[in-house]
C-alpha positions in Angstrom: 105.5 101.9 150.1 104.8 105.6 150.4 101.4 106.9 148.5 102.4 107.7 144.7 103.8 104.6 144.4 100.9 103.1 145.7 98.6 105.1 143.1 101.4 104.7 140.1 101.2 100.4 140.6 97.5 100.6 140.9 97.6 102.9 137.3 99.8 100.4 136.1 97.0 97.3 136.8 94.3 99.3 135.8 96.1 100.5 132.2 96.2 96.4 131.5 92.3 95.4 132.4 89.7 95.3 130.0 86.4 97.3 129.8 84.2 94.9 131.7 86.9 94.5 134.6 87.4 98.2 135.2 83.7 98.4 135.6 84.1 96.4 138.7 87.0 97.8 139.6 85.2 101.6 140.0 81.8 100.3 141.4 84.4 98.6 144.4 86.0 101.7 145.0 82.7 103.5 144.7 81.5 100.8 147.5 85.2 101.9 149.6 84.6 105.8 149.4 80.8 105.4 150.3 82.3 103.3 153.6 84.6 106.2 154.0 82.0 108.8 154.0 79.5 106.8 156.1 82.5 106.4 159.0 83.1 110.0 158.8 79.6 110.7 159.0 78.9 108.8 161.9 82.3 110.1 163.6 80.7 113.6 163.6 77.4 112.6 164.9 79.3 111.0 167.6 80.6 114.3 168.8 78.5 115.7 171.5 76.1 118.9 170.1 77.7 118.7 167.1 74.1 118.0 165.3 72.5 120.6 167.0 75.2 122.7 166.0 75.3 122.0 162.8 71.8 122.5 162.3 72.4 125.8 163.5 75.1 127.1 161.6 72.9 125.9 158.4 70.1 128.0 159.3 72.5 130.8 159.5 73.3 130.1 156.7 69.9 129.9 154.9 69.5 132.7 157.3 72.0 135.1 155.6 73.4 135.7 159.1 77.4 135.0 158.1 80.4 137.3 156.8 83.0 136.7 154.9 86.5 134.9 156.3 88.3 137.1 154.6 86.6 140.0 156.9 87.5 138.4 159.7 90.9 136.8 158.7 92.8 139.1 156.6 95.9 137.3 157.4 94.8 133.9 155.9 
């Protein structure tokens, strides 16, 4: 079953519930996007220097020490 009609059956059940139920329902996929985040989170700190790095390019950031893509990339 491909992904819209995956979401479109989901719509479907969540059309029918009642007030009280869909509150569930959105605090457990709250609960599944948080576990989403926190794996993606921890597969970036698992790169090697990518904190450091990061760190970095916020400073620059903060720093005021970044152009814009479109003057580097004028093709994208």
């Amino acid at each position: 079953m491909n992904s819209s009609k995956i979401r479109n059956e989901a719509k479907d059940y969540i059309d029918q519930l009642s007030p009280d139920k869909l509150i569930l329902v959105i605090d457990f996929l709250k609960d599944l996007q948080a576990e989403d985040d926190i794996e993606a989170t921890e597969e970036l700190l698992n790169i090697p220097g990518f904190e450091s790095a990061f760190k970095q390019a916020n400073q620059q950031v903060k720093d005021g020490k970044t152009k814009d893509w479109r003057m580097i990339r004028d093709d994208v």
